[in-house]
Structure formats: structure tokens, C-alpha cells
C-alpha positions as CSV (number, residue, x, y, z in Angstrom):
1,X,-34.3,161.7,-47.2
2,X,-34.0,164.3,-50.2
3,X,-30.7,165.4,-51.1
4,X,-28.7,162.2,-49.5
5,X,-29.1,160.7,-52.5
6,X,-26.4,161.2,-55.6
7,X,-29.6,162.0,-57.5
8,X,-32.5,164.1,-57.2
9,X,-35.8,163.1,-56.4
10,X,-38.2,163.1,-59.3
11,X,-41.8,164.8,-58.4
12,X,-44.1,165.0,-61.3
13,X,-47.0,167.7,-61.7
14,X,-49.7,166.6,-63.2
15,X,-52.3,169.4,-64.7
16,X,-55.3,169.6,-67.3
17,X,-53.2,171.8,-69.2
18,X,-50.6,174.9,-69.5
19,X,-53.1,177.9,-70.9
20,X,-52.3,180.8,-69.0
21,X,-53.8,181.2,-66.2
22,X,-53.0,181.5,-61.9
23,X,-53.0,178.1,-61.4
24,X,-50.3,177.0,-64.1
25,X,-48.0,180.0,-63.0
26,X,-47.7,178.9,-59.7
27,X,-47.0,174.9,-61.6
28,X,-44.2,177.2,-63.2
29,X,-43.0,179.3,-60.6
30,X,-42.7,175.6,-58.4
31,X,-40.2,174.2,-61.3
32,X,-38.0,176.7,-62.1
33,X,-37.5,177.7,-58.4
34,X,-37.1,174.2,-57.1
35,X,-34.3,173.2,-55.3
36,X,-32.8,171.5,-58.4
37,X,-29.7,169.1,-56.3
38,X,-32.9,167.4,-54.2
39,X,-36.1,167.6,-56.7
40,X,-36.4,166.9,-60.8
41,X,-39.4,168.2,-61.9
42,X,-41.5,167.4,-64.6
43,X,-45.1,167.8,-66.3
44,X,-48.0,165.8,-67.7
45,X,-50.6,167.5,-69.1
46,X,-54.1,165.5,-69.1
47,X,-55.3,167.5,-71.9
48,X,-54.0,169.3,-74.8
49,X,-50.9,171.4,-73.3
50,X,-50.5,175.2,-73.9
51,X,-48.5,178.0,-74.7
52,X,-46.9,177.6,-71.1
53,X,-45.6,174.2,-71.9
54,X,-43.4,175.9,-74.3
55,X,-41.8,177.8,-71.4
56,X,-41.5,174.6,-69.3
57,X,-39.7,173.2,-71.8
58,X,-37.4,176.5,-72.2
59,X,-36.5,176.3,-68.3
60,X,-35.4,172.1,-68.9
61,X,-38.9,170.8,-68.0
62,X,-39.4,167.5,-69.3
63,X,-43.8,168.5,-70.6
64,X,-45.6,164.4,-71.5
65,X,-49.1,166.1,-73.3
66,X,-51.5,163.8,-73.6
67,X,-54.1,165.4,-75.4
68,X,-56.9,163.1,-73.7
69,X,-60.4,163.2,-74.3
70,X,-63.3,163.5,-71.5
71,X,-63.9,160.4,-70.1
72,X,-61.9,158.3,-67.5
73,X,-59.5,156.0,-69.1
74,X,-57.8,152.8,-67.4
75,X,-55.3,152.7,-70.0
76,X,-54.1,156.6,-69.4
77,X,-53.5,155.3,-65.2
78,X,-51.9,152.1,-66.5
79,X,-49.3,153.7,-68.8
80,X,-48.6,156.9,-66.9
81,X,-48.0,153.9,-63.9
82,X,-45.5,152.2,-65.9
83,X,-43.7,155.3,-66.9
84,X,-43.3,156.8,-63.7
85,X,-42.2,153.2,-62.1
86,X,-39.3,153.8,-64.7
87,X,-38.5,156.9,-63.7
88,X,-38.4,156.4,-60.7
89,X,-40.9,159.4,-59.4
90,X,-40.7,159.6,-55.6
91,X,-43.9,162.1,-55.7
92,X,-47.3,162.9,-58.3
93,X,-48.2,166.2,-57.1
94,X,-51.8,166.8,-58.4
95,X,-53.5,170.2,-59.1
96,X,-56.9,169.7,-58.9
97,X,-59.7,167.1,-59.2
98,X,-59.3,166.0,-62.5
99,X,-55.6,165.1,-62.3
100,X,-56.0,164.2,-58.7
101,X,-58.0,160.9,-60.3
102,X,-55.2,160.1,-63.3
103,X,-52.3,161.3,-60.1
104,X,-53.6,159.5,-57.3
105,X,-53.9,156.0,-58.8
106,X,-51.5,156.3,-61.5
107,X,-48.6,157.5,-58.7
108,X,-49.7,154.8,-56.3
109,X,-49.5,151.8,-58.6
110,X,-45.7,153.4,-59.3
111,X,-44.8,153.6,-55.4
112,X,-45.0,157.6,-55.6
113,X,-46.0,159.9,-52.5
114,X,-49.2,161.9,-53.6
115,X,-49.6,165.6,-52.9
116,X,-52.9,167.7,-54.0
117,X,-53.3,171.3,-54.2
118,X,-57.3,172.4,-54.7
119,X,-56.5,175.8,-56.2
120,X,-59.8,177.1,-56.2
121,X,-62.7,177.3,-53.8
122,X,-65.0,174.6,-56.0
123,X,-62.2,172.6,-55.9
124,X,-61.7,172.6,-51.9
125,X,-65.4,171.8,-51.7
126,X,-64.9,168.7,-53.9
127,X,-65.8,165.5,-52.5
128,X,-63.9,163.6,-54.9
129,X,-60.4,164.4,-53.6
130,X,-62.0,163.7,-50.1
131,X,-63.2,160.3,-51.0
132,X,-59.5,159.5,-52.5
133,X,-58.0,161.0,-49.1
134,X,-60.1,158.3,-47.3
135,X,-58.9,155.6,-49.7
136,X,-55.2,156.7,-48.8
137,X,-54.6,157.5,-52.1
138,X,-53.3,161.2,-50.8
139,X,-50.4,161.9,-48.7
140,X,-51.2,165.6,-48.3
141,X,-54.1,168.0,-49.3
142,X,-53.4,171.6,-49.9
143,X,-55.6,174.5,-49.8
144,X,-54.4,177.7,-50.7
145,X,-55.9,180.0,-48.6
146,X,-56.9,179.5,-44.9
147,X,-60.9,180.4,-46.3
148,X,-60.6,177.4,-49.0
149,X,-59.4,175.2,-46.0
150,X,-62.7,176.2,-44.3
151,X,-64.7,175.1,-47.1
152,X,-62.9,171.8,-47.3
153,X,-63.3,170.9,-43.6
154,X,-67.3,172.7,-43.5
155,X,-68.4,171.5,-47.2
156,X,-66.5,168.5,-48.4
157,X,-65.8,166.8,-44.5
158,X,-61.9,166.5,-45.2
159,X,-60.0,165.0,-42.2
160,X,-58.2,168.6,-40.5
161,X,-55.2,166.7,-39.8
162,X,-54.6,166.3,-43.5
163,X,-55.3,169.2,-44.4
164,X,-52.8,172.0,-44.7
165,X,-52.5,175.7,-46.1
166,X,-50.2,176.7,-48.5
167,X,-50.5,179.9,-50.0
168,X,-49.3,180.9,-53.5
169,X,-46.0,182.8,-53.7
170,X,-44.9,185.1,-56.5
171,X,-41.0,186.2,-57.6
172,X,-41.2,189.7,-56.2
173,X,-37.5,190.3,-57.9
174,X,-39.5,190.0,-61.1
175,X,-41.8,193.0,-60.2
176,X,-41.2,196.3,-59.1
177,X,-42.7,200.0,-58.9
178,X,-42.3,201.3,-62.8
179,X,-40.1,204.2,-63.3
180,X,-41.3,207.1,-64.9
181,X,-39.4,206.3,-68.2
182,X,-41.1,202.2,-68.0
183,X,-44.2,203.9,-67.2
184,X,-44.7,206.4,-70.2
185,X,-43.5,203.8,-72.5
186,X,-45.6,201.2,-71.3
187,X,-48.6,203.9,-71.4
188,X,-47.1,204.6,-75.0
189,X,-47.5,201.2,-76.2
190,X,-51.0,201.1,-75.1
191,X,-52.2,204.3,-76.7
192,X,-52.8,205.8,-72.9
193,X,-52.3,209.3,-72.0
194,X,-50.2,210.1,-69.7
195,X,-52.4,212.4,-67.3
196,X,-54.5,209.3,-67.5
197,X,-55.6,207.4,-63.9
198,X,-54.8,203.2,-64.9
199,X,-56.5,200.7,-63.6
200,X,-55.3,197.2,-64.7
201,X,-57.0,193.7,-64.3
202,X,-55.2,190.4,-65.7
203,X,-57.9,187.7,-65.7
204,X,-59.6,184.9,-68.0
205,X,-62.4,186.6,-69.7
206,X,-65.2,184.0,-67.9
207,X,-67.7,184.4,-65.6
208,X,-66.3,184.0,-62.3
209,X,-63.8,187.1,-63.4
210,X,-67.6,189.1,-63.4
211,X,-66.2,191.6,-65.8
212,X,-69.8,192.9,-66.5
213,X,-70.1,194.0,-63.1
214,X,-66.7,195.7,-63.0
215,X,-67.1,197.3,-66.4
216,X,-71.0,198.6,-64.5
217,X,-68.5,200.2,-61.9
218,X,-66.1,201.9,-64.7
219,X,-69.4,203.3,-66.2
220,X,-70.4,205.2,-63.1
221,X,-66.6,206.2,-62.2
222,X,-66.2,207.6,-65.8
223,X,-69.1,210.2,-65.2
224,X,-67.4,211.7,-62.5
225,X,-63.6,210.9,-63.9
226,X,-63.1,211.4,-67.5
227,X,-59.6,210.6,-66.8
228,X,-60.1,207.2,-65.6
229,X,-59.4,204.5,-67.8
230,X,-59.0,200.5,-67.5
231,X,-57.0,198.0,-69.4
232,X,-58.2,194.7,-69.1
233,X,-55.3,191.7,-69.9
234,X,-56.6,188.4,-71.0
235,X,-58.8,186.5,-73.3
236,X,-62.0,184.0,-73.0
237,X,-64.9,182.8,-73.9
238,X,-67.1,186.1,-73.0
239,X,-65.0,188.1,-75.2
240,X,-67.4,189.3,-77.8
241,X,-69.8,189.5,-75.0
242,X,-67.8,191.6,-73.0
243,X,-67.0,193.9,-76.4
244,X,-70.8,194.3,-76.6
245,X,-71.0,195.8,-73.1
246,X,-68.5,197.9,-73.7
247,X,-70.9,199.6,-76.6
248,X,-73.6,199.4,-74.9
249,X,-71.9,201.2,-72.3
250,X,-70.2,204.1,-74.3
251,X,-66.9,203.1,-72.7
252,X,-64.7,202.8,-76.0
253,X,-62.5,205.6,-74.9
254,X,-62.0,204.1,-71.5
255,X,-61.6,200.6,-71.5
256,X,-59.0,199.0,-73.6
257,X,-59.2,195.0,-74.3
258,X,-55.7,194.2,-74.6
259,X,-56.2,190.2,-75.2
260,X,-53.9,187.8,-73.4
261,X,-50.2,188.9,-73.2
262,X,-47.0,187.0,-72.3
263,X,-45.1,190.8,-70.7
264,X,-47.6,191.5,-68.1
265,X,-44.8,192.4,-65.5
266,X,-44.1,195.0,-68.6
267,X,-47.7,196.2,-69.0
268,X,-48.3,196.9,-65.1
269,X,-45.5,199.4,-65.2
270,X,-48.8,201.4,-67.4
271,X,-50.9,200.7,-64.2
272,X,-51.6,202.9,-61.3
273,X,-53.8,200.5,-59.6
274,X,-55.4,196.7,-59.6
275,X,-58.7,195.7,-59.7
276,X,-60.0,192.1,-59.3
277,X,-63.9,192.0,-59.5
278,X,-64.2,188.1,-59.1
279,X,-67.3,186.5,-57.4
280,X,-65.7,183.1,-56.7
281,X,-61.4,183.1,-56.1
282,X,-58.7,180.9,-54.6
283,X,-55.8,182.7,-53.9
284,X,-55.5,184.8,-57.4
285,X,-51.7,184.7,-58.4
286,X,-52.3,188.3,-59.9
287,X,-52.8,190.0,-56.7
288,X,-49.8,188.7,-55.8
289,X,-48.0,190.2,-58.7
290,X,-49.6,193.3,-58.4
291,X,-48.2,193.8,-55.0
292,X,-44.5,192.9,-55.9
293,X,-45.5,196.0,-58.6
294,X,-46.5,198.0,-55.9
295,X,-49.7,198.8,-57.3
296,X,-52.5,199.3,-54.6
297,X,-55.6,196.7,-55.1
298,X,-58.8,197.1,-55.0
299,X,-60.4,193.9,-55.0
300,X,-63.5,191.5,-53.9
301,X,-64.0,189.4,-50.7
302,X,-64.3,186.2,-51.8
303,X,-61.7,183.3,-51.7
304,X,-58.8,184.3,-50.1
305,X,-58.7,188.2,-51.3
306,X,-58.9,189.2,-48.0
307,X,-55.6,187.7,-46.9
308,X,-53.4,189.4,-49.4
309,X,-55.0,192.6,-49.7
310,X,-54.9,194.3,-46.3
311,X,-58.3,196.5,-46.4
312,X,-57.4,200.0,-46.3
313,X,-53.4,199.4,-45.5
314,X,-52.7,197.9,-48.9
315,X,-56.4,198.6,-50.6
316,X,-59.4,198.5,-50.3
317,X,-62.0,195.4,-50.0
318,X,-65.5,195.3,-51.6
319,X,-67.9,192.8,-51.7
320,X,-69.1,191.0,-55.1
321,X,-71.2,191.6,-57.6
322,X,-71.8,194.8,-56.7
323,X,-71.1,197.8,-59.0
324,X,-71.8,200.7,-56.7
325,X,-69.4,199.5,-53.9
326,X,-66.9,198.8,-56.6
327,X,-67.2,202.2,-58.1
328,X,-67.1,203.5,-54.6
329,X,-63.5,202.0,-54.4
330,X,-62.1,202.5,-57.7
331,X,-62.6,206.3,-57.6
332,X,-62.0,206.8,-54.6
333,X,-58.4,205.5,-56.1
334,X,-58.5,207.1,-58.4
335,X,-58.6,210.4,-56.6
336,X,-56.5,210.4,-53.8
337,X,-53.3,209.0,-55.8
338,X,-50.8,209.6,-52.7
339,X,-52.5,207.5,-50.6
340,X,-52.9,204.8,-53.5
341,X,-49.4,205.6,-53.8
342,X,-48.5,204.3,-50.5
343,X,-50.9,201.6,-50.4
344,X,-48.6,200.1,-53.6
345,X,-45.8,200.5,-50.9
346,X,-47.1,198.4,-48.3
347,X,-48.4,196.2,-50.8
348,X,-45.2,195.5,-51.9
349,X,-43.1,195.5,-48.3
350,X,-46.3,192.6,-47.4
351,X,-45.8,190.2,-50.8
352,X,-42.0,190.4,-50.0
353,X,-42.5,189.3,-46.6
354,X,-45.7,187.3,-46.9
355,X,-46.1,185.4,-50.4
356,X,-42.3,184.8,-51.9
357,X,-41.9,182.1,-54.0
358,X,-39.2,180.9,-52.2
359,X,-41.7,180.5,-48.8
360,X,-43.9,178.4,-51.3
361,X,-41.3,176.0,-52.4
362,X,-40.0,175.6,-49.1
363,X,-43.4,174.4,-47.9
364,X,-44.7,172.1,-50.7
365,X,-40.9,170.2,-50.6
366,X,-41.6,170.3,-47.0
367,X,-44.9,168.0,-47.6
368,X,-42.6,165.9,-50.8
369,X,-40.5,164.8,-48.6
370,X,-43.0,163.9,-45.9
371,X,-45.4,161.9,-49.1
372,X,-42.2,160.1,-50.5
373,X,-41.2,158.7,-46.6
């Protein structure tokens, strides 16, 4: 059992990379909060690593990138075998299909326990991890949110005794409502004014964010609310796309591309709300984070949205890919700031109690120690 040993018990994550992103926080967030005297984390990254691996490395993280190539290799399952068989790894926790294929084989041929987490709703619906379940090449299969276990059981036929739900936890002690000295210079920093209304969003700039949709709504709300402005953290592929809308739109003076940032605790403390205009989600570590800010959400119901944000008690729910609904919600935010206000409140009083890190840890050692019996 863990911790009878003199030595921990070494569980290796196995991802496609460290960009930043949800699902390589909560890889993060899982090794520097484990419980260090039972469990020895480390990381291999299938492909070419990331500016996260950096911070692995930082917190004593032992990061193998192996730059691989599409394709399926033998030889990559073969060595990663060998190398875990030396290092004795008790578990290969996989996040998502790709390295549940290198994870699942690689850690059986080494003895290991196999744990996988789908973090997103394509990747409950996979059939591929199902098919490895059924080969007993998994020990347990996460979900993250009680909707993407639905969609495993309904679309991919996974086993429901094998299935399990755990959801994604933030540090809340990491994020906190801004005081008004963090909040005007944060606004300073950003070129905001301070009579300004803030909405933030911190996502990939790709299409499942649908930030054409939410900059749509902005356009409307902007008629109505000169004040209203939106800062949008992150960087992508649709970038120059997205710039385009933005002058097509004539909304240069309200929304501000800040790019991808490593001090987003820092820039929420500019925000007075959250937006998340996704049509397709998991469990979206930003929410999250947003609550420990105390930032009230307005978000869409897809994925497992629903479950954090408490419609009208901690924000308000919309559905996707639709910019008059969305527009509804963001100024309706936007003017009535005291209730927003205490949204952010209850937000905050519900991540604490609901979605800690430390409740996520506990449950996924919970399901090592069970894989490594």
C-alpha cells in the first residue's frame, strides 16, 4: 500500500505536450500538490514539450520529451517499457487518447497500474480508450465531469463500473477577489480605464473557444455600453482571423488581444467578470480559477459548464453559438455590478468547497493506489 514503503511510489504522466492550456494545468496542479512521502511524480511528453515543462522542471519534476512524430511507433512503447521497468513506476497515468496508446501498453509491459483521464468531451466519446479498457490495458477511466461520463457510457459503450468522475480542482489560495490597489494597477498595465466594465476570457484562440460568436455578442453590448470592454488572454491558430473580426467589427477600442500570458491570476485582478463562449468543453480549468477570483461567470452549456457555474447564484448560463443570448448575459453583467458582485462571492465560497485541488489529488491517488494493487 502507498506510504508503507521507505520510498515513494513513482506514477508517471504521460501527455502530448506542456503548451498552456486546461488540461496541462491540472497535469501541474497534480505534481506539485501530490502527496510527495507516498507518490514521485514525473512527465513524458509524446510530442515536443512546452513552456510548462520548464515549470515542471522548476517544482523537481523529472520532464522525458520525446519530440515524436505522427505515427505509432513500437520502438517509442518498447523503450518507454524498459525505462519505467527501471524505475520502478507503480502507475502510467494517461491524459487522453493519444498517450493512453504509448501509456497503456508501454506501462503494462513495465508491471505499472494504468489510469486515464478523457479531459474533454471528444475524448470521453472515444472508442479507442474503450477498446483498450476491454483489453485490460486500463485500471481506471476518468471523466471529468458527470456530462462527459454520459457521453462515455451513451457514445463510446464504456463499462459504468469502470468508469468514474473526477472533476478538476484549482488552488483557490492562489486566487482571490483583487483589491482596489491590484485592480487599478492591473487595469493600468492593460491600458483600461478605470470606470471601464471588464470582461476577461483565458482560452486557446481555436474553434471550439468560438470567439467569433462571443466577439458578435461584444458588438451588440457595445451599442448599448460604451463602457464595456473585453480582454481576451491567449494565443492560436485563428489569431489573425480573429484580429480581422475585430475590424470588421469596429471593436478596436473595446477588445484588447492580450496574447498568451504566464500572470493570469495577476491579470484577472483587471476583470470584473468571466466569459467562456465555448461550443464543445470538458470541465474548463479557467472557470475554476475565475471563481477562486471571485469573478461572476457567464458562460455556455456545453461540457460540464453547468456544474461549476450555478445559473443565476454564481452566473448566468447561455447556450452556444448564439450571440444574442450571449449579449443578453454579458450586459445584463455588466449593468447590475452588485449583483455580479455577489455572484463572484458565491462563486468563490462554491470553488473552495467544490473544486480544490487538494479534493482532486485525494481522488486520483485514491484510484493509484487501487491501479498499482
Amino acid at each position: 500500500m502507498p506510504g508503507t514503503s521507505a520510498s515513494p511510489e513513482v506514477v508517471v504522466h504521460v501527455v502530448q505536450n506542456l503548451a498552456i492550456g486546461g488540461l496541462e494545468r491540472v497535469v501541474l496542479n497534480l505534481i506539485r500538490h501530490a502527496h510527495r512521502e507516498r507518490y514521485r511524480p514525473m512527465i513524458v511528453c509524446l510530442g515536443p514539450g512546452g513552456p510548462l515543462a520548464d515549470e515542471a522542471r522548476a517544482a523537481g519534476i523529472e520532464v522525458t520529451v520525446l519530440n515524436q512524430r505522427p505515427g505509432f511507433r513500437l520502438a517509442t512503447v518498447l523503450s518507454l517499457a524498459r525505462r519505467w521497468r527501471k524505475h520502478k513506476v507503480r502507475v502510467v497515468h494517461c491524459h487522453n487518447a493519444a498517450p493512453l496508446v504509448y501509456g497503456a501498453l508501454a506501462g503494462r509491459l513495465a508491471g505499472a497500474g494504468v489510469v486515464y483521464t478523457a479531459h474533454g468531451m471528444k475524448t470521453s466519446g472515444a472508442r479507442k480508450p474503450v477498446r483498450l479498457d476491454r483489453l485490460g490495458l486500463v485500471d481506471a477511466f476518468v471523466t471529468v465531469s458527470d456530462d462527459a461520463r454520459r457521453i462515455a457510457l451513451e457514445s463510446a459503450g464504456a463499462d459504468p463500473a469502470r468508469v468514474r468522475t473526477i472533476v478538476n480542482g484549482v488552488d483557490t489560495a492562489a486566487y482571490r477577489r483583487a483589491t482596489a490597489g491590484e485592480r487599478a494597477r492591473a487595469r493600468q498595465a492593460l491600458g483600461l480605464r478605470d470606470d471601464a466594465f471588464v470582461f476577461g476570457i483565458v482560452a486557446r484562440l481555436a474553434s471550439a473557444k468560438d470567439h467569433a460568436i462571443l466577439f458578435r455578442a461584444v458588438a451588440k453590448v457595445t451599442r448599448e455600453e460604451p463602457r464595456f470592454h473585453l480582454v481576451v488572454v491567449g494565443d492560436g491558430e485563428l489569431r489573425d482571423s480573429l484580429q480581422g473580426l475585430i475590424r470588421e467589427l469596429h471593436l478596436e477600442e473595446h477588445i484588447l488581444m492580450a496574447g498568451s500570458r504566464s500572470d493570469v491570476a495577476q491579470l484577472m485582478a483587471a476583470f470584473d467578470a468571466f466569459v467562456l463562449s465555448s461550443y464543445t468543453e470538458g470541465l474548463a480549468m479557467t472557470l475554476l480559477e475565475a471563481m477562486a477570483a471571485e469573478l461572476p461567470i457567464v458562460a455556455t452549456r456545453v461540457g460540464g459548464n453547468a456544474e461549476v457555474v450555478v445559473d443565476g447564484e454564481t452566473g448566468r448560463i447561455v447556450p452556444p453559438r448564439d450571440a444574442d443570448r450571449l449579449a443578453d448575459a454579458l450586459q445584463w453583467m455588466a449593468t447590475h455590478p452588485d449583483a455580479a458582485r455577489a455572484m463572484g462571492t458565491r462563486g468563490r465560497e462554491r470553488a473552495v468547497a467544490r473544486f480544490s485541488v487538494e479534493a482532486m489529488v485525494t481522488a486520483y491517488e485514491a484510484a493509484y493506489a487501487e491501479a498499482s494493487r
